[in-house]
N, CA, C and O atoms as a GROMACS GRO file, in nm:
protein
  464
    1UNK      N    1  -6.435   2.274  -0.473
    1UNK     CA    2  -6.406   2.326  -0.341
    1UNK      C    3  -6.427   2.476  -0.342
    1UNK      O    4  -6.361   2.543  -0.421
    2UNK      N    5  -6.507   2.530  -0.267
    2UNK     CA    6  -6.528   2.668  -0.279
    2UNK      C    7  -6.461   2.781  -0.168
    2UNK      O    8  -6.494   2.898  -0.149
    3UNK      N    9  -6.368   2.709  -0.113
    3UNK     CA   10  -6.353   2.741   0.024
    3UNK      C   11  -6.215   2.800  -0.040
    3UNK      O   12  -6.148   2.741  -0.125
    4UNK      N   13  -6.187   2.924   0.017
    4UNK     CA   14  -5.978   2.978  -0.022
    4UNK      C   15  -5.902   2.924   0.043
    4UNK      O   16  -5.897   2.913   0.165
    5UNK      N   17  -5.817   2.873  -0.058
    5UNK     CA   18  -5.664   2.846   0.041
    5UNK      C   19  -5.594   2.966  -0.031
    5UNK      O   20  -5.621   3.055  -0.112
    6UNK      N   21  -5.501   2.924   0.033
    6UNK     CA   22  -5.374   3.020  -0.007
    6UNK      C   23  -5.229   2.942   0.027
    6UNK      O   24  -5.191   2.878   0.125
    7UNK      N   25  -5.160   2.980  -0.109
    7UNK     CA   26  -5.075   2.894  -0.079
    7UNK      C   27  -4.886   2.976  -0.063
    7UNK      O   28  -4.830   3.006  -0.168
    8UNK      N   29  -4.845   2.989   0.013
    8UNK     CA   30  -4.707   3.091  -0.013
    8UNK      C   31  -4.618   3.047  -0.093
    8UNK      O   32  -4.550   2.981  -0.015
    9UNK      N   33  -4.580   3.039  -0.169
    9UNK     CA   34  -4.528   2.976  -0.294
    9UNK      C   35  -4.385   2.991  -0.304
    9UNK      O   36  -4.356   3.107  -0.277
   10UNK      N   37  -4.287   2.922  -0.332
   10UNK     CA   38  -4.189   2.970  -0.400
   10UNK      C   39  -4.136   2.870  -0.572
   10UNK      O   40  -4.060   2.774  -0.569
   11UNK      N   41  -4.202   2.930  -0.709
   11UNK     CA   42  -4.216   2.859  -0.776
   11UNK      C   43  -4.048   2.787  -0.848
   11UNK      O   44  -4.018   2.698  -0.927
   12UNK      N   45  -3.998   2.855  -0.792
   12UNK     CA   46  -3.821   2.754  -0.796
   12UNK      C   47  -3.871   2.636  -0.696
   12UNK      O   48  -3.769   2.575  -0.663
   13UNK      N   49  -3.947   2.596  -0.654
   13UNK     CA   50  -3.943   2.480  -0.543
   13UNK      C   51  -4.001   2.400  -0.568
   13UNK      O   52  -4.117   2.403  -0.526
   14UNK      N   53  -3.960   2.286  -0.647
   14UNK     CA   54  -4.000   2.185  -0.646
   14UNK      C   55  -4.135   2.098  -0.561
   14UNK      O   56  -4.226   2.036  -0.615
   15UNK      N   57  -4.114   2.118  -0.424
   15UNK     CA   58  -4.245   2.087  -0.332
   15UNK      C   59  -4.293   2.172  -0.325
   15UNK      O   60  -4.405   2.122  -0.317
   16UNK      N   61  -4.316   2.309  -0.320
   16UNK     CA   62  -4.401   2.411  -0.342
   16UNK      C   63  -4.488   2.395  -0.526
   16UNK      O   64  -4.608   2.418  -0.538
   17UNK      N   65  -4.425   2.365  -0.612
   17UNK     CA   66  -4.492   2.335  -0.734
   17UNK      C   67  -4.574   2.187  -0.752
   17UNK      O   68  -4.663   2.164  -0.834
   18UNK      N   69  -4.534   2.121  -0.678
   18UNK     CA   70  -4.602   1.983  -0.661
   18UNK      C   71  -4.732   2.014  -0.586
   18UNK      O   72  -4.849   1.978  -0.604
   19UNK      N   73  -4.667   2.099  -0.485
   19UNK     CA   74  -4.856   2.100  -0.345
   19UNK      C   75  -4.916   2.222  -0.413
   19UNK      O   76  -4.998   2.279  -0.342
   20UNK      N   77  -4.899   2.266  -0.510
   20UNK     CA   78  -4.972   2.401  -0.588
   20UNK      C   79  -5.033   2.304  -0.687
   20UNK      O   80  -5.155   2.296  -0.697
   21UNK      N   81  -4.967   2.245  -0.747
   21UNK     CA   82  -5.032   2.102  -0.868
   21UNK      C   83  -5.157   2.049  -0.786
   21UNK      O   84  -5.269   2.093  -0.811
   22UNK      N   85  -5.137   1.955  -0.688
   22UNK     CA   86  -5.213   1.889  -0.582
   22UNK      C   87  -5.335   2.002  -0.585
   22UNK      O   88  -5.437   1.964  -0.642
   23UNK      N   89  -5.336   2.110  -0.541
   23UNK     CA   90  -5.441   2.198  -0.534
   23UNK      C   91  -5.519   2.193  -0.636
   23UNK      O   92  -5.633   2.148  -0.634
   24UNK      N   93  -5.449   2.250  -0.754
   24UNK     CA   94  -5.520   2.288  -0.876
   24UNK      C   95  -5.542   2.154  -0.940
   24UNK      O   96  -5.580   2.175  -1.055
   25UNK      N   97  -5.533   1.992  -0.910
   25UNK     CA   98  -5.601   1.885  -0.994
   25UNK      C   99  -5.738   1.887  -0.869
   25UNK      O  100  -5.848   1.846  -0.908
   26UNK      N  101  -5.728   1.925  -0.757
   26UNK     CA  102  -5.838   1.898  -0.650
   26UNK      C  103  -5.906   2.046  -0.651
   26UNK      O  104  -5.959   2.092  -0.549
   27UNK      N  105  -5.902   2.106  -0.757
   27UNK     CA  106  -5.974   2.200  -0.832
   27UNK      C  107  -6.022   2.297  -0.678
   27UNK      O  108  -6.139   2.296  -0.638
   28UNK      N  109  -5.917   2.371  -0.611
   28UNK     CA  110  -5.912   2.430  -0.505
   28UNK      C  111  -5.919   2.602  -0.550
   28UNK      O  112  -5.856   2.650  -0.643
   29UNK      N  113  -5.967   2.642  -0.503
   29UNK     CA  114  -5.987   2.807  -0.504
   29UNK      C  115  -5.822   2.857  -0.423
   29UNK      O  116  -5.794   2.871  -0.304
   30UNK      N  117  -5.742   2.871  -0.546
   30UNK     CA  118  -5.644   2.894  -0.493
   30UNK      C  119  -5.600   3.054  -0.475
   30UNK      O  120  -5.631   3.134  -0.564
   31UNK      N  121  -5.537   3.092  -0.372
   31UNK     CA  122  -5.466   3.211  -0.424
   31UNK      C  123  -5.296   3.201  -0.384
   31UNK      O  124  -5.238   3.166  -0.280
   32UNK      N  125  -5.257   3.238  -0.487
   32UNK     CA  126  -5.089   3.227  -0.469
   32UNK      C  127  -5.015   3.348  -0.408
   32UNK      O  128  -5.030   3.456  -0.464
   33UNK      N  129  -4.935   3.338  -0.297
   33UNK     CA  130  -4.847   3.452  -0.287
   33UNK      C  131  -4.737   3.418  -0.257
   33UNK      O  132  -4.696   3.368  -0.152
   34UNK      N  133  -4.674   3.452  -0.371
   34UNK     CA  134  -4.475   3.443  -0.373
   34UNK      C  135  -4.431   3.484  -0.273
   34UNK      O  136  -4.372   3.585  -0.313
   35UNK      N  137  -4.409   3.478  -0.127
   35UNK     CA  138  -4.329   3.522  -0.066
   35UNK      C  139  -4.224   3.606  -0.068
   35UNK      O  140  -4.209   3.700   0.010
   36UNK      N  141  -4.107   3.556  -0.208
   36UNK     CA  142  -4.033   3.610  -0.218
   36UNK      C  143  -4.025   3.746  -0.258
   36UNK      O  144  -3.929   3.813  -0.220
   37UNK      N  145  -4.144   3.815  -0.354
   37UNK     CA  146  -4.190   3.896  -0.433
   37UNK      C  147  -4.214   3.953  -0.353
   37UNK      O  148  -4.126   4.034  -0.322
   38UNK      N  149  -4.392   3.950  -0.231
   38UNK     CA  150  -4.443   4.013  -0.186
   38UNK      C  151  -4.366   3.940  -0.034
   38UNK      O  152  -4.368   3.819  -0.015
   39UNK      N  153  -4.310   4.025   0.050
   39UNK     CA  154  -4.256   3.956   0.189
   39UNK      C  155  -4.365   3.937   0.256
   39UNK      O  156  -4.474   3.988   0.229
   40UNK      N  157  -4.334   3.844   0.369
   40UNK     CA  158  -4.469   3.847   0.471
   40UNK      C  159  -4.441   3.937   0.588
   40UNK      O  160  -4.326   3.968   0.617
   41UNK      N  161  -4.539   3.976   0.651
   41UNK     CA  162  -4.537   4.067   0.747
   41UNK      C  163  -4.484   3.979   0.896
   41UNK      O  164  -4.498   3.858   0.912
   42UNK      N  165  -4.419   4.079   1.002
   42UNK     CA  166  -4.437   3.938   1.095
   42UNK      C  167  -4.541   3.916   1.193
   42UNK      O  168  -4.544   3.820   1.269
   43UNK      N  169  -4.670   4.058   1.184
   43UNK     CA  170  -4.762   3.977   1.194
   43UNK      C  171  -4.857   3.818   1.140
   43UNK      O  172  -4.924   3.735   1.201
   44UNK      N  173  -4.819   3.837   1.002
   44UNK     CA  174  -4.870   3.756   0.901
   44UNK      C  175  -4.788   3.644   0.896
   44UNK      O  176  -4.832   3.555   0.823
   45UNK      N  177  -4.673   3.617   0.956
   45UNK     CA  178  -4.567   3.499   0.952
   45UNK      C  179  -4.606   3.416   1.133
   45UNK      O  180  -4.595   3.298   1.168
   46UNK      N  181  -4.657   3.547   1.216
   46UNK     CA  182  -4.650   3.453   1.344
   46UNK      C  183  -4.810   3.393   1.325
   46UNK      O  184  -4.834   3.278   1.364
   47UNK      N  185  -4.902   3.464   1.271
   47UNK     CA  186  -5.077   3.404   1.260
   47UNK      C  187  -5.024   3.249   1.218
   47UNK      O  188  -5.067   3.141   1.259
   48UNK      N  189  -4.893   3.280   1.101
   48UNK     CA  190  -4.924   3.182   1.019
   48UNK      C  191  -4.886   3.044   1.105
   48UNK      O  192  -4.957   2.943   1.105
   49UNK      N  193  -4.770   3.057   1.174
   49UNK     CA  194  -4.716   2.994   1.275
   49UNK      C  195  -4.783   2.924   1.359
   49UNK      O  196  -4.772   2.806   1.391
   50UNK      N  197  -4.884   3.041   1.408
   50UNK     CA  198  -4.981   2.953   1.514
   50UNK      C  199  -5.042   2.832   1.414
   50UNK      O  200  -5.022   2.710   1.421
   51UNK      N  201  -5.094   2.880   1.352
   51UNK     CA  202  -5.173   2.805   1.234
   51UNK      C  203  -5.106   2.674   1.266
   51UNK      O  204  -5.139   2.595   1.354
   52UNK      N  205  -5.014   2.667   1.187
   52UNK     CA  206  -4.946   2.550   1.191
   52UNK      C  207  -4.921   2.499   1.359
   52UNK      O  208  -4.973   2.389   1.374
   53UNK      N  209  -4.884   2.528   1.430
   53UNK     CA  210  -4.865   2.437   1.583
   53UNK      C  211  -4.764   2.416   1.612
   53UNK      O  212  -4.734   2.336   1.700
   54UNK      N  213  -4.662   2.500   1.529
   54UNK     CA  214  -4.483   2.463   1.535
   54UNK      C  215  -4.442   2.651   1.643
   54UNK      O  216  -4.503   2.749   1.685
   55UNK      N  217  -4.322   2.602   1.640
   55UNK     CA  218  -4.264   2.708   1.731
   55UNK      C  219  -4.176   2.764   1.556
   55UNK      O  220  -4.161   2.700   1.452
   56UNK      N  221  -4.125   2.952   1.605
   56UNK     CA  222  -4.129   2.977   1.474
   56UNK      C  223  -3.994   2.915   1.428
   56UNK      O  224  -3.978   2.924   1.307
   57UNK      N  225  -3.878   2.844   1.505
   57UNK     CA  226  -3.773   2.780   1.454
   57UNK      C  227  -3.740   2.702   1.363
   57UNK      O  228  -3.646   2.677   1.286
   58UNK      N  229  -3.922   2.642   1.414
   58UNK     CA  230  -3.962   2.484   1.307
   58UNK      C  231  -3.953   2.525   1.171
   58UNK      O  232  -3.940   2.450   1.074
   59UNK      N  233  -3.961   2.672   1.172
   59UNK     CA  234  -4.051   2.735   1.054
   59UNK      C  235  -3.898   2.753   0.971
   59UNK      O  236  -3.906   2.752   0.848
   60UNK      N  237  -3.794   2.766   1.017
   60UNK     CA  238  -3.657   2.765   0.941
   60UNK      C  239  -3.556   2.685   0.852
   60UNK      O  240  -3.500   2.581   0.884
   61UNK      N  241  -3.541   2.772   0.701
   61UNK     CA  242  -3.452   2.621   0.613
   61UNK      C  243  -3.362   2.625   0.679
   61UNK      O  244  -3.301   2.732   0.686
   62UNK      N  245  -3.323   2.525   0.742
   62UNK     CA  246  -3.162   2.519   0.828
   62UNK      C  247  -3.038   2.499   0.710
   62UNK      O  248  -2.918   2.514   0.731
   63UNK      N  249  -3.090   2.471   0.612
   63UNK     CA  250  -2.964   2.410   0.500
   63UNK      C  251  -2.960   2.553   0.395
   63UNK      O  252  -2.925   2.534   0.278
   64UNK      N  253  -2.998   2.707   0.441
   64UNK     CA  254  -2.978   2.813   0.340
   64UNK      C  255  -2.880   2.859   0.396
   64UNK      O  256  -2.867   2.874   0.518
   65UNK      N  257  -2.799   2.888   0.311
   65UNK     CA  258  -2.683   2.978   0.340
   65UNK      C  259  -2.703   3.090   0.422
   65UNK      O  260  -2.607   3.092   0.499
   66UNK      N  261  -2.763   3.162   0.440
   66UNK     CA  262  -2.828   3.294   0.478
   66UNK      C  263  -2.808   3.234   0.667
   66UNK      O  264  -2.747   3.288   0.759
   67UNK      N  265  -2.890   3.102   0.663
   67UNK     CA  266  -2.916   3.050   0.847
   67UNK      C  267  -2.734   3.024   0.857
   67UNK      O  268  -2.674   3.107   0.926
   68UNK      N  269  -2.654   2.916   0.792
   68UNK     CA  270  -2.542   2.912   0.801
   68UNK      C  271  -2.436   2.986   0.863
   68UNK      O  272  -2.348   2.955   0.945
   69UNK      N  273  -2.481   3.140   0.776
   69UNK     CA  274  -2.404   3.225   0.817
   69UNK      C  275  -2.419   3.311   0.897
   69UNK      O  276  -2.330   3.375   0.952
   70UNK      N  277  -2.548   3.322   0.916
   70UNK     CA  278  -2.599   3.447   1.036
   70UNK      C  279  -2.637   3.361   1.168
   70UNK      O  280  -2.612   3.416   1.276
   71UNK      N  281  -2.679   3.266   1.170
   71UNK     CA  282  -2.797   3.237   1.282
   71UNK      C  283  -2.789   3.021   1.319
   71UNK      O  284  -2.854   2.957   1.402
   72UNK      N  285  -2.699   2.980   1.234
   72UNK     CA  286  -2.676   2.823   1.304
   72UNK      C  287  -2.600   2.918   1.438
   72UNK      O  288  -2.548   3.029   1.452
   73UNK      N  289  -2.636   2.774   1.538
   73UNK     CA  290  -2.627   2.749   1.649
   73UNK      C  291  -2.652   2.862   1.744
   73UNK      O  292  -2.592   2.877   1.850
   74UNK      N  293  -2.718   2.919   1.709
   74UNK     CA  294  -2.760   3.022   1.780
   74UNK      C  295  -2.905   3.027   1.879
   74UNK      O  296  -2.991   2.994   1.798
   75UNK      N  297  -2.944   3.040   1.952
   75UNK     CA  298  -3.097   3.016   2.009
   75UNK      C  299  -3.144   3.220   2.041
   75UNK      O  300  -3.116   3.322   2.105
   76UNK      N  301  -3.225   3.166   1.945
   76UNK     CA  302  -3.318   3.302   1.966
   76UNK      C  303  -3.486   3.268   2.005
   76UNK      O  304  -3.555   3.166   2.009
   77UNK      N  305  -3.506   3.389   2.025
   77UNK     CA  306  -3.659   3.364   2.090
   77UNK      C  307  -3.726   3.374   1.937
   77UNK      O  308  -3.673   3.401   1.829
   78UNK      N  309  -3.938   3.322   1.991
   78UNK     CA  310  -3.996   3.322   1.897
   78UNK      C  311  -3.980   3.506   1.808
   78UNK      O  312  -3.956   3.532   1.691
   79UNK      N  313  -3.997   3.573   1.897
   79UNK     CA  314  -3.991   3.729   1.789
   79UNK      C  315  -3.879   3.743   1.730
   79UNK      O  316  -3.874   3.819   1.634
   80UNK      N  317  -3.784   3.685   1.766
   80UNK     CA  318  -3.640   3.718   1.716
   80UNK      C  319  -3.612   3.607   1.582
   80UNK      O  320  -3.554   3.645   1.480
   81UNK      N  321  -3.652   3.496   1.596
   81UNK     CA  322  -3.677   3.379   1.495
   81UNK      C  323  -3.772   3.476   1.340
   81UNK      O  324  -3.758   3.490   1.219
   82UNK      N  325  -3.882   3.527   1.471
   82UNK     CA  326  -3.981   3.552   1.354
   82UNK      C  327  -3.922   3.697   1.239
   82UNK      O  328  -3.935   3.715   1.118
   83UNK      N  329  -3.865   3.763   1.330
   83UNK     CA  330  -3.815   3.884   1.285
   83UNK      C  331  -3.690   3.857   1.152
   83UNK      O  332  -3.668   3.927   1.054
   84UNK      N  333  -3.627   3.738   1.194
   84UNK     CA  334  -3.545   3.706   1.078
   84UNK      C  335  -3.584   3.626   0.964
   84UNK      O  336  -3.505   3.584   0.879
   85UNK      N  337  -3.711   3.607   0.966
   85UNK     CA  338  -3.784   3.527   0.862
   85UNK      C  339  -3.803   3.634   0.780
   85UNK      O  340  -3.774   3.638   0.660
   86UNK      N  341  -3.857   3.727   0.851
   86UNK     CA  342  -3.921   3.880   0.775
   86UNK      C  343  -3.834   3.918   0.737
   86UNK      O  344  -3.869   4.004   0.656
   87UNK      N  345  -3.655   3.906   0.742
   87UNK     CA  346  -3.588   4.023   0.692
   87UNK      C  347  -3.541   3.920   0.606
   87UNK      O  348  -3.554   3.961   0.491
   88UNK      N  349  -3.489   3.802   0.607
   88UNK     CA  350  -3.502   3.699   0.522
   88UNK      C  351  -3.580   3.589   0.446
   88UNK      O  352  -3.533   3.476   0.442
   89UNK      N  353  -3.699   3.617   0.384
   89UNK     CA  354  -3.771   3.533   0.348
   89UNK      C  355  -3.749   3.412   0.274
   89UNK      O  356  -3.837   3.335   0.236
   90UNK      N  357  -3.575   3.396   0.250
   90UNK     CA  358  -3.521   3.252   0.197
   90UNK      C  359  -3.522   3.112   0.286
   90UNK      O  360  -3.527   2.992   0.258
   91UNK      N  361  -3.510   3.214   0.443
   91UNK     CA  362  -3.576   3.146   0.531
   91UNK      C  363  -3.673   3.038   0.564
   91UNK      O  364  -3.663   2.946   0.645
   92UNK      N  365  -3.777   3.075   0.474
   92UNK     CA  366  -3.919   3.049   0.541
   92UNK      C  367  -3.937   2.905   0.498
   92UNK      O  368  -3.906   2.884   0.381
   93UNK      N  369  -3.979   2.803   0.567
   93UNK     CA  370  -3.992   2.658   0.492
   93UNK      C  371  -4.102   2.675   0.364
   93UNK      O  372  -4.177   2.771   0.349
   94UNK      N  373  -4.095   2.604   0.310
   94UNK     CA  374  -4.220   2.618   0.198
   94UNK      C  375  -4.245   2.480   0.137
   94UNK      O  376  -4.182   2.375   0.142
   95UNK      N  377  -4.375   2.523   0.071
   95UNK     CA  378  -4.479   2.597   0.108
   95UNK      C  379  -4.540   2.590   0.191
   95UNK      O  380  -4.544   2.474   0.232
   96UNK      N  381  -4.626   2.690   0.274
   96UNK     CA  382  -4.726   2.686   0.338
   96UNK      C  383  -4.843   2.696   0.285
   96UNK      O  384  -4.872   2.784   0.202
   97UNK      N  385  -4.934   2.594   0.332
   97UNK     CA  386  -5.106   2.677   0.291
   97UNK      C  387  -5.202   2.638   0.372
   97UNK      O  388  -5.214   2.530   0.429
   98UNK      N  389  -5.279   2.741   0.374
   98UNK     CA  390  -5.329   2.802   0.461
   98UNK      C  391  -5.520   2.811   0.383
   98UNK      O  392  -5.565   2.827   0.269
   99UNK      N  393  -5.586   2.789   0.537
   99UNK     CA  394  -5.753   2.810   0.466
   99UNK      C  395  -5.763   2.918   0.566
   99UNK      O  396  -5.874   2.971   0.573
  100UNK      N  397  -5.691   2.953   0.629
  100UNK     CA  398  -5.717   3.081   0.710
  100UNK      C  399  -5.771   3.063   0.870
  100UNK      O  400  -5.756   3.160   0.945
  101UNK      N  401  -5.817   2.971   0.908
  101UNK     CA  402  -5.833   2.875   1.031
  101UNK      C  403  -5.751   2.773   1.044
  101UNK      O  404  -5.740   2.737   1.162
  102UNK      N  405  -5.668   2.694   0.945
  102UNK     CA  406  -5.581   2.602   0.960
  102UNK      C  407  -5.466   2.599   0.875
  102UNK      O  408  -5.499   2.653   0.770
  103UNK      N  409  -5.399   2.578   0.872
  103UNK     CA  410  -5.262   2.523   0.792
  103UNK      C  411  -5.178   2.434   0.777
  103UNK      O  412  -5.166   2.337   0.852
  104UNK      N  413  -5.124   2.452   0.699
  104UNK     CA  414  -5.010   2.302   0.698
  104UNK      C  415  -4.876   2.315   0.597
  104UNK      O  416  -4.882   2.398   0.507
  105UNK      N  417  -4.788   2.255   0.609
  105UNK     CA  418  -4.657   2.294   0.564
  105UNK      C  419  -4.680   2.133   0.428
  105UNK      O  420  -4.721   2.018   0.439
  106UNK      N  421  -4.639   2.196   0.339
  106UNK     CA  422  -4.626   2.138   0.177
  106UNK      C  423  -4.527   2.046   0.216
  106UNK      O  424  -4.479   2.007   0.110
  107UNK      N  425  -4.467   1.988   0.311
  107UNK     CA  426  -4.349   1.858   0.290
  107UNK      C  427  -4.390   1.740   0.455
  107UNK      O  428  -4.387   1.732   0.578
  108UNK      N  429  -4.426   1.674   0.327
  108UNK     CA  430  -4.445   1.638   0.155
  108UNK      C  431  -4.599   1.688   0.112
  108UNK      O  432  -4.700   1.689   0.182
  109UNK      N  433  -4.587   1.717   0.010
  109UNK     CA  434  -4.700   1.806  -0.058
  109UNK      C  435  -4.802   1.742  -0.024
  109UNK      O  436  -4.888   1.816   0.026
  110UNK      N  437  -4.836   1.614  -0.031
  110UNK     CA  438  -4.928   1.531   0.050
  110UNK      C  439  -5.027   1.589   0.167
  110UNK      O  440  -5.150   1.603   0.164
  111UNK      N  441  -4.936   1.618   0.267
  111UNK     CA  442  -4.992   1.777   0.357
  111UNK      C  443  -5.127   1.825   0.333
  111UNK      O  444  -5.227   1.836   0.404
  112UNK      N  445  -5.104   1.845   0.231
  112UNK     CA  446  -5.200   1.968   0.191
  112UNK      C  447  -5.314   1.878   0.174
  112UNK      O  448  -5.406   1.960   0.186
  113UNK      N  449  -5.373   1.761   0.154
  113UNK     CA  450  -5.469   1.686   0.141
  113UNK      C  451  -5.543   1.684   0.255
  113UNK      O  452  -5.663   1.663   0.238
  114UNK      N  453  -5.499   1.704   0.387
  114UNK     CA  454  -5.529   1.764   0.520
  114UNK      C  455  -5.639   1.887   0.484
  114UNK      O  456  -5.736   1.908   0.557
  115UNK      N  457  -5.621   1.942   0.398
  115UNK     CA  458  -5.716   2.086   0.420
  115UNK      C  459  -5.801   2.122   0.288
  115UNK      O  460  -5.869   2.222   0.265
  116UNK      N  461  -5.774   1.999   0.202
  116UNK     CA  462  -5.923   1.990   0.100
  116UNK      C  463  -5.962   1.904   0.078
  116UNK      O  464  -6.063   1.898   0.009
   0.00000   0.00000   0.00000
């Protein structure tokens, strides 16, 4: 496959290490970026958003402590969703990956067979 994905990684994650596996046996031109390491921008979190076809809420672990305590039951708009992804990146569902025209969310890692 000669084509880049990219995959946002978080390598504590079990389905993020499975749809990174999936890549690299389907011998994919990968590039990895830890999220957690390098944050995403929230330009770079809403592109990614569109990508995917979800609103950015979809895009939230509802079961992290972080949403629990700041932000269950709360309704915020998409910039305000997106803005707390950016200041929290424990947030962010994972993985995402991305060929840069399309995307798809790693659960179930399966997903990702969609885009190679």
């Amino acid at each position: 496959m000669a084509n880049k994905v990219t995959i946002y990684h978080n390598p504590r994650c079990s389905k993020s290490r499975e749809t990174l596996q999936l890549l690299n046996d389907a011998k994919a031109n990968v590039e990895i970026v830890e999220y957690l390491k390098s944050p995403l921008s929230a330009t770079k979190l809403k592109g990614l958003i569109k990508l995917l076809g979800i609103d950015a809420e979809e895009l939230v672990r509802k079961g992290e402590p972080i949403y629990k305590e700041k932000f269950k039951g709360k309704s915020l708009s998409e910039a305000k969703w997106i803005e707390a992804m950016v200041d929290n990146p424990k947030l962010i569902e994972r993985p995402i990956v991305s060929t840069g025209t399309k995307a798809v969310l790693g659960r179930p890692p399966q997903n990702v067979n969609k885009l190679i």
